[in-house]
DRENGUVEX-360914 format. One record per residue: z negated, x negated, y of N, C-alpha, C, O in turn; residue number from 0; residue in one letter. Coordinates in steps of 0.2 Angstrom, whole numbers. Layout:
BEGIN
{atom {Z,X,Y},{Z,X,Y},{Z,X,Y},{Z,X,Y},NUM,"a"}
...
REM end
This chain:
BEGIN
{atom {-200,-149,201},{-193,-150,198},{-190,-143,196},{-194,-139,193},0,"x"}
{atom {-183,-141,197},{-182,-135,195},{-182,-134,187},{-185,-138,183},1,"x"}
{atom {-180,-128,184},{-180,-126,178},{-175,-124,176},{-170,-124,180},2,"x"}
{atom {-172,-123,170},{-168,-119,166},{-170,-113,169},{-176,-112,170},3,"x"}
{atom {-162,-106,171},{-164,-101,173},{-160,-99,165},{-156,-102,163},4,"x"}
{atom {-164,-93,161},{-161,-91,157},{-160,-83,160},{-162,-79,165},5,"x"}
{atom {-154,-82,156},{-150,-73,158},{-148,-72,153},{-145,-77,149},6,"x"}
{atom {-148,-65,152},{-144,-60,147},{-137,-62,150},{-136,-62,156},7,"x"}
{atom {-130,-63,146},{-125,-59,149},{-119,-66,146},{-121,-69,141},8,"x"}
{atom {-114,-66,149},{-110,-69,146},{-107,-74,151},{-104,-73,157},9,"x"}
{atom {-108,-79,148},{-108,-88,150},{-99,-89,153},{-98,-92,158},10,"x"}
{atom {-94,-86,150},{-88,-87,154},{-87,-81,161},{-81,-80,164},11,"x"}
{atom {-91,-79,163},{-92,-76,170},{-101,-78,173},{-106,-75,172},12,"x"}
{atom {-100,-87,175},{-105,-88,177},{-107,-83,184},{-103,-79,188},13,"x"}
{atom {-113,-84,185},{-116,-79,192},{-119,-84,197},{-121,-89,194},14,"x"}
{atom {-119,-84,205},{-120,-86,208},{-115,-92,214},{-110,-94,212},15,"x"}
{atom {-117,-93,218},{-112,-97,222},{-108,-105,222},{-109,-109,218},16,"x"}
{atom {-106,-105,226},{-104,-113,224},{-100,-116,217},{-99,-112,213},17,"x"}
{atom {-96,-124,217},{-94,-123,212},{-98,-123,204},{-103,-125,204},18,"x"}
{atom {-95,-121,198},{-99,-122,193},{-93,-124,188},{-88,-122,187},19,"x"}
{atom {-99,-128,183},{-95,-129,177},{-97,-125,170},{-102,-122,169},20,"x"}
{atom {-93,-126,167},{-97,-120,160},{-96,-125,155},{-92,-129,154},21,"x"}
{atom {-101,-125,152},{-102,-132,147},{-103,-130,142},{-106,-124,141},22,"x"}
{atom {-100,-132,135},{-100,-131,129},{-98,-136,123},{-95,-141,124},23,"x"}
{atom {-101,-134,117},{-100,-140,113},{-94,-138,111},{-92,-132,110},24,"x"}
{atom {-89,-145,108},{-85,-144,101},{-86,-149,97},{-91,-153,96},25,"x"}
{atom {-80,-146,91},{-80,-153,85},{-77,-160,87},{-74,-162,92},26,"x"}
{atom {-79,-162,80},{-75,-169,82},{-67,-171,78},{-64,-176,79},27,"x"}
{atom {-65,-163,74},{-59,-163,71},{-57,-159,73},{-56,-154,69},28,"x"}
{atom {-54,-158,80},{-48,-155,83},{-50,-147,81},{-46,-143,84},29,"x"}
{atom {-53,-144,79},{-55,-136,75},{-57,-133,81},{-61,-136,85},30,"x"}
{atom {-54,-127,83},{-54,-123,90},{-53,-114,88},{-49,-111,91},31,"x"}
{atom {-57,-112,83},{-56,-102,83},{-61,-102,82},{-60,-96,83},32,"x"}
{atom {-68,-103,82},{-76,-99,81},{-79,-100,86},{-79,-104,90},33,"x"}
{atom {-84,-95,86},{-88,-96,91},{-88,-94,99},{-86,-89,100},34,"x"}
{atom {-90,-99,104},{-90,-98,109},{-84,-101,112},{-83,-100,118},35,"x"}
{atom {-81,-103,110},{-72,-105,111},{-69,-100,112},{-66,-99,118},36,"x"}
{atom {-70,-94,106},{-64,-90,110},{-66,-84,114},{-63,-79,115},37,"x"}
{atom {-72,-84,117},{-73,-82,122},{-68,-84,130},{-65,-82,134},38,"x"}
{atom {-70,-91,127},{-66,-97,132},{-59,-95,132},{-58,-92,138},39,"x"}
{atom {-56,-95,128},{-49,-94,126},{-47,-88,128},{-42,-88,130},40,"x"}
{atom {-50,-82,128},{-47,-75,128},{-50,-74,137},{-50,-69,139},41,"x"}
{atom {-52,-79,141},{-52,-78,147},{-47,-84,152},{-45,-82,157},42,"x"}
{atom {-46,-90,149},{-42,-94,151},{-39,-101,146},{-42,-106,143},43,"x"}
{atom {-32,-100,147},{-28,-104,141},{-31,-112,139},{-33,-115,134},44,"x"}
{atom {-31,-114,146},{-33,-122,147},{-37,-125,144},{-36,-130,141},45,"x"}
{atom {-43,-122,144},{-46,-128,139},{-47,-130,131},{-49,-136,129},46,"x"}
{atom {-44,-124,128},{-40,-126,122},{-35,-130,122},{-35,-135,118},47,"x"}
{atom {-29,-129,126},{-24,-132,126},{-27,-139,128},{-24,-144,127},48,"x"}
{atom {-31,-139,132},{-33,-151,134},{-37,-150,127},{-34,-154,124},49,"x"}
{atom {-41,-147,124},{-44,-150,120},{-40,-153,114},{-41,-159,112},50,"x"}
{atom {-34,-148,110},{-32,-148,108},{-25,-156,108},{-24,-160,104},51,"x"}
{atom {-24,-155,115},{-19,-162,118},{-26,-170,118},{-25,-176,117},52,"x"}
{atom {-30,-168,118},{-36,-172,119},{-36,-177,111},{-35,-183,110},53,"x"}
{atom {-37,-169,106},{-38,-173,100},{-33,-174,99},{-35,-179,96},54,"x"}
{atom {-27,-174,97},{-22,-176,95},{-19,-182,97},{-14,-185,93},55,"x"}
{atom {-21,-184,105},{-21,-191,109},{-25,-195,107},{-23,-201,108},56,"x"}
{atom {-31,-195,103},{-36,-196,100},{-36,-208,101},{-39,-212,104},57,"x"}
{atom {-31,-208,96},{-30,-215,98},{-31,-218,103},{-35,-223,104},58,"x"}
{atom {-27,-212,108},{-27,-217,115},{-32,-216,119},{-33,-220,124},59,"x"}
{atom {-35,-210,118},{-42,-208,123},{-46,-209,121},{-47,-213,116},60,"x"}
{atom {-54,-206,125},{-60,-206,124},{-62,-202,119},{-68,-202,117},61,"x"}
{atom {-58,-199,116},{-62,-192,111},{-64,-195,109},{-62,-200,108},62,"x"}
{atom {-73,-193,104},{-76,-193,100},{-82,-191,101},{-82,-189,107},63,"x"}
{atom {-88,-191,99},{-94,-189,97},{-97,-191,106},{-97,-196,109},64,"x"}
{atom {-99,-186,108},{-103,-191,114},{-97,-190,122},{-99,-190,127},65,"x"}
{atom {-91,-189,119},{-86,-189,125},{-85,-181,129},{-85,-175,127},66,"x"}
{atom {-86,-182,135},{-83,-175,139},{-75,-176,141},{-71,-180,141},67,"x"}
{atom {-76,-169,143},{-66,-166,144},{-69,-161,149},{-74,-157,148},68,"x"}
{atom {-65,-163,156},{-68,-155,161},{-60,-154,161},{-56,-158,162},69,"x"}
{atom {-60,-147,162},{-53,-145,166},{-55,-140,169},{-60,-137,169},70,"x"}
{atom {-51,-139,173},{-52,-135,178},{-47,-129,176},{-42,-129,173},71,"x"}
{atom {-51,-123,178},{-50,-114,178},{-51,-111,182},{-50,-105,181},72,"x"}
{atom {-52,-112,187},{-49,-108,194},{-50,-113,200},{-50,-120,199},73,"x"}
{atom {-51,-111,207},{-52,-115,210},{-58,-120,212},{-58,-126,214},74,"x"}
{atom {-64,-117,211},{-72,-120,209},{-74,-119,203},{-80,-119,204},75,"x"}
{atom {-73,-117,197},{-73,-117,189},{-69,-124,186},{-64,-127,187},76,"x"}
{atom {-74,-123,181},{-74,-131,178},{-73,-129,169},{-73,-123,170},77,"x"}
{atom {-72,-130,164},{-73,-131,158},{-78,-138,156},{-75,-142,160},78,"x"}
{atom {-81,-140,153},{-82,-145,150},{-81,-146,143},{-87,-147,140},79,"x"}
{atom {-77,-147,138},{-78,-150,131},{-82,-154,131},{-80,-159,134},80,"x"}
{atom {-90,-155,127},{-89,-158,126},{-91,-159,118},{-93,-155,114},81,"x"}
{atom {-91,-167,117},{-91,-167,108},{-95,-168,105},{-96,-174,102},82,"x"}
{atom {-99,-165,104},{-104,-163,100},{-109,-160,92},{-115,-157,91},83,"x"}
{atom {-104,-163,89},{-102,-159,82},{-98,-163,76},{-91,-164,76},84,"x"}
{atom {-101,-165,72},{-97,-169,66},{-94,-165,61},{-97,-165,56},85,"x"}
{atom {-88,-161,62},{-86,-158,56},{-86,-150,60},{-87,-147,66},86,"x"}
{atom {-86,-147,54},{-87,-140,57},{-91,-135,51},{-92,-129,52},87,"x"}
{atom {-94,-139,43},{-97,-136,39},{-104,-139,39},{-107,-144,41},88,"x"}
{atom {-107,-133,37},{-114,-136,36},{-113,-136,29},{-108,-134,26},89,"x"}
{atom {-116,-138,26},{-118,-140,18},{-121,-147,17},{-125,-149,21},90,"x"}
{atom {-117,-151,10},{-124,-157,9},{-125,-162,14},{-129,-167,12},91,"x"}
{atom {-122,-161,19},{-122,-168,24},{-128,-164,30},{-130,-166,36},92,"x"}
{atom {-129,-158,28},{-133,-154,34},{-130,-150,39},{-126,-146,37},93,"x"}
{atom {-130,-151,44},{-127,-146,51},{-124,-152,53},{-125,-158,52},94,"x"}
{atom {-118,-147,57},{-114,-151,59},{-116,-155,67},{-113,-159,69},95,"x"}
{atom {-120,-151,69},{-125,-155,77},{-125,-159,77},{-128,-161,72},96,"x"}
{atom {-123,-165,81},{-128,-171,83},{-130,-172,90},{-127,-173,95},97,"x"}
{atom {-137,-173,89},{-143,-172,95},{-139,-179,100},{-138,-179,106},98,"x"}
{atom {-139,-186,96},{-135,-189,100},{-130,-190,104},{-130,-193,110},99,"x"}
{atom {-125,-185,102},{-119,-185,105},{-118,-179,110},{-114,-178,114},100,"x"}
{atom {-124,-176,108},{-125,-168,115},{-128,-173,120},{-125,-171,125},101,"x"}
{atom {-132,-178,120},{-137,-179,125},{-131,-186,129},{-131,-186,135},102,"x"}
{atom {-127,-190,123},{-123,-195,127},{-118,-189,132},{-118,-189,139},103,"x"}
{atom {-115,-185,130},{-110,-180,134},{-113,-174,141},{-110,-173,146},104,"x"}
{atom {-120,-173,138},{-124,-173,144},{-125,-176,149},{-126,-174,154},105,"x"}
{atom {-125,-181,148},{-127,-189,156},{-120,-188,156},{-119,-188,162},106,"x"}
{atom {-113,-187,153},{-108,-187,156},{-107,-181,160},{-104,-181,166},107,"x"}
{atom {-108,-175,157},{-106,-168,162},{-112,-172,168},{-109,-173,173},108,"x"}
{atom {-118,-173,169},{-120,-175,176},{-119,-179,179},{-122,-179,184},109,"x"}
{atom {-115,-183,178},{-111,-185,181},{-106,-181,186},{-107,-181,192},110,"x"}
{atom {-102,-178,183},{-96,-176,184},{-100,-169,190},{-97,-167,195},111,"x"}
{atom {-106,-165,188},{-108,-158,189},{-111,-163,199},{-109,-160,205},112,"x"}
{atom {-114,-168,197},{-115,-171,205},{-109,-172,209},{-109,-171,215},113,"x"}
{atom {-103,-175,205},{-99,-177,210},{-96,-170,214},{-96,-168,220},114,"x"}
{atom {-96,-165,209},{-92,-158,213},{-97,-152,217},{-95,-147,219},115,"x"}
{atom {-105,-155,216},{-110,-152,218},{-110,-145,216},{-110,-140,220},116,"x"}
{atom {-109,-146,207},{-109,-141,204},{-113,-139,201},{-116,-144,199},117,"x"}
{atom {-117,-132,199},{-120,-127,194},{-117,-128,187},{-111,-130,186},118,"x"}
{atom {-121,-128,184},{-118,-130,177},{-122,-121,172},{-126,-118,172},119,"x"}
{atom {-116,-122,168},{-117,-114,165},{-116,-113,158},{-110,-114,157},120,"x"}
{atom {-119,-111,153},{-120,-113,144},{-123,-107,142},{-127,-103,145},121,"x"}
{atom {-120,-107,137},{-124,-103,130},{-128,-109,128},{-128,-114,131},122,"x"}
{atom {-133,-107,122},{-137,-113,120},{-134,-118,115},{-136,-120,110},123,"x"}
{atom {-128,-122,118},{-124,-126,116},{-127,-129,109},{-133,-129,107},124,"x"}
{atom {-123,-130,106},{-126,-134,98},{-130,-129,94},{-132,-131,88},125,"x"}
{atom {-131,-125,96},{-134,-119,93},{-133,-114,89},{-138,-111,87},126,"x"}
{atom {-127,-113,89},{-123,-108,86},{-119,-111,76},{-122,-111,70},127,"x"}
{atom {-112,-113,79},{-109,-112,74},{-113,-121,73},{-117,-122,69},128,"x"}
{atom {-112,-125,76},{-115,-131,76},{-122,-131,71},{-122,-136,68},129,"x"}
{atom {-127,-127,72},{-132,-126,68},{-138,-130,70},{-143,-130,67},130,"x"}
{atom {-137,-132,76},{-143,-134,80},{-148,-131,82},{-146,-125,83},131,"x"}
{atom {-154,-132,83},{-159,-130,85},{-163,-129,95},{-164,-135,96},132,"x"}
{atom {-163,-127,98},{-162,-126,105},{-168,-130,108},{-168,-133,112},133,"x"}
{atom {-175,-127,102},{-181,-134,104},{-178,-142,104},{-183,-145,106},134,"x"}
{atom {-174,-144,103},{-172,-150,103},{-164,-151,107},{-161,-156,108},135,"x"}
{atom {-162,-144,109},{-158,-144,112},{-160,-145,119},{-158,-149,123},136,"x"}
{atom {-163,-141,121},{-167,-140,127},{-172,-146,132},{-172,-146,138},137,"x"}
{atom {-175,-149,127},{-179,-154,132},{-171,-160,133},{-171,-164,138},138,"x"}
{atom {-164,-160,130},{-159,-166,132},{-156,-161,141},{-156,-163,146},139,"x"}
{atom {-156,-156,139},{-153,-153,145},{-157,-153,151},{-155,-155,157},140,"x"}
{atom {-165,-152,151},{-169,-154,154},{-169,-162,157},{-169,-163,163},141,"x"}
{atom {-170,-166,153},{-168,-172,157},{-162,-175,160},{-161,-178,165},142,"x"}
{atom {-157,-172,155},{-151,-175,159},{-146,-172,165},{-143,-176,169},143,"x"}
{atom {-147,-165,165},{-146,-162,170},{-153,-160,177},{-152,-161,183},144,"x"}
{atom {-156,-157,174},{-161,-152,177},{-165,-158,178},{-169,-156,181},145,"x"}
{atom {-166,-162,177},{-170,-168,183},{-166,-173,185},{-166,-179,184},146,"x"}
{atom {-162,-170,188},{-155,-173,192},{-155,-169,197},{-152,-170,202},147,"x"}
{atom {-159,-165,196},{-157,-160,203},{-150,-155,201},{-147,-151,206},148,"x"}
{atom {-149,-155,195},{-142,-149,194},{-146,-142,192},{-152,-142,191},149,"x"}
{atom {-143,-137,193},{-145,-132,195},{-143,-129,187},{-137,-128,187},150,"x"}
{atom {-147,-126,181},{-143,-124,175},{-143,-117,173},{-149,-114,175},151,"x"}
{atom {-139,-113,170},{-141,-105,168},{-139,-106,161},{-134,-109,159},152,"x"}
{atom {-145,-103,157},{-143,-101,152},{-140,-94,149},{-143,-90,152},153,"x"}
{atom {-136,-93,146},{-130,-87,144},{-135,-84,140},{-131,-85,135},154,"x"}
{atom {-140,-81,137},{-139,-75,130},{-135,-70,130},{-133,-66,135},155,"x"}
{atom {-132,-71,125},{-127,-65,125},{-130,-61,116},{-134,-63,112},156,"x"}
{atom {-126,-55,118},{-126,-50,112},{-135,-46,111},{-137,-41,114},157,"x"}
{atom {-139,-48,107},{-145,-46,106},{-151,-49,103},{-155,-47,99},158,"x"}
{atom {-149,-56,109},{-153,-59,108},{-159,-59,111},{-159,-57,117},159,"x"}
{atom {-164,-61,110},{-170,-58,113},{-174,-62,121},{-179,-60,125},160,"x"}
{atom {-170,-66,121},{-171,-69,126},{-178,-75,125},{-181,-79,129},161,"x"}
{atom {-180,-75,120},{-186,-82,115},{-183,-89,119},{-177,-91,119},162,"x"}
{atom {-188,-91,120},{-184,-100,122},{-184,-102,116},{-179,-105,115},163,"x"}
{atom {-188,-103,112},{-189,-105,106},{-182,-106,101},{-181,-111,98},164,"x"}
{atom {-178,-97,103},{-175,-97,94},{-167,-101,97},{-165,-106,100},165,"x"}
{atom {-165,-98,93},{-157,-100,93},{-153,-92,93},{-156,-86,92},166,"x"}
{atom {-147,-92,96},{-141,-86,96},{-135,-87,92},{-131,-92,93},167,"x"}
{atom {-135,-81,87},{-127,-83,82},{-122,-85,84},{-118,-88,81},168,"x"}
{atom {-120,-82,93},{-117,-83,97},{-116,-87,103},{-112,-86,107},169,"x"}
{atom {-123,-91,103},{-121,-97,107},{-116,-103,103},{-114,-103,97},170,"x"}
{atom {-117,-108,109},{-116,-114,106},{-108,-115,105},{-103,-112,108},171,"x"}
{atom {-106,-121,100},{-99,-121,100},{-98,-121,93},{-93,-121,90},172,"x"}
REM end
């Protein structure tokens, strides 16, 4: 079975051939400035702007805990939103991650990563500002993607140590 490839380097200029998607988590309140978003943002307008039209459509669509958003940023790049995140505060309710809702949105990005026989490409989603843990992030990506036969890179960025263990202040959403 293939593996997670981990790399230093920065998750919105994925590496290698074919098309790919870049996967990341958001909230479930429309909140789009921290984190690994504006990385997103300061290289392509679009997936702010569907996210943003996403939740404010909210009645009429799929949004919420659990749901994906791909848009497309070049001619074989992908964005995925997806929702995995209740709130955007940690405090008395704990972190705002939920392990459910990464792993329900996961079986949706594999979906969508086989139809376009796509690479799928992340920081350690849920990890960051979300306050997740990557030991429990890690074995959802491994079965829902990576024993799919999808092909995954993980992003470290900044100065992180490359630990599979830890988490990065900088991944995640």
């Amino acid at each position: 079975m293939p593996e997670i490839t981990f790399v230093r380097g920065d998750a919105t200029t994925p590496s290698g051939k074919g098309p790919k998607i870049i996967a990341h988590v958001c909230n479930d309140v429309g909140g789009w400035g921290k984190g690994f978003v504006l990385a997103l943002s300061r290289r392509w307008p679009e997936p702010e702007r569907a996210y943003r039209a996403w939740h404010r459509d909210r009645p009429h669509n799929d949004f919420g805990l659990g749901a994906v958003q791909l848009v497309q940023v070049g001619p074989r790049t992908w964005v995925a939103n997806m929702v995995g995140q209740r709130g955007i505060r940690t405090g008395g309710n704990g972190v705002p991650v939920r392990y459910d809702a990464i792993d329900t949105a996961l079986t949706g990005l594999a979906t969508h990563a086989l139809a376009l026989g796509a690479s799928v490409h992340m920081p350690r989603i849920g990890c960051g500002l979300a306050g997740g843990k990557w030991s429990r992030v890690e074995p959802l990506v491994t079965e829902r993607l990576v024993g799919r036969g999808i092909s995954v890179t993980v992003y470290d960025h900044g100065d992180h140590t490359g630990n599979r263990a830890g988490g990065s202040a900088r991944a995640g959403g």
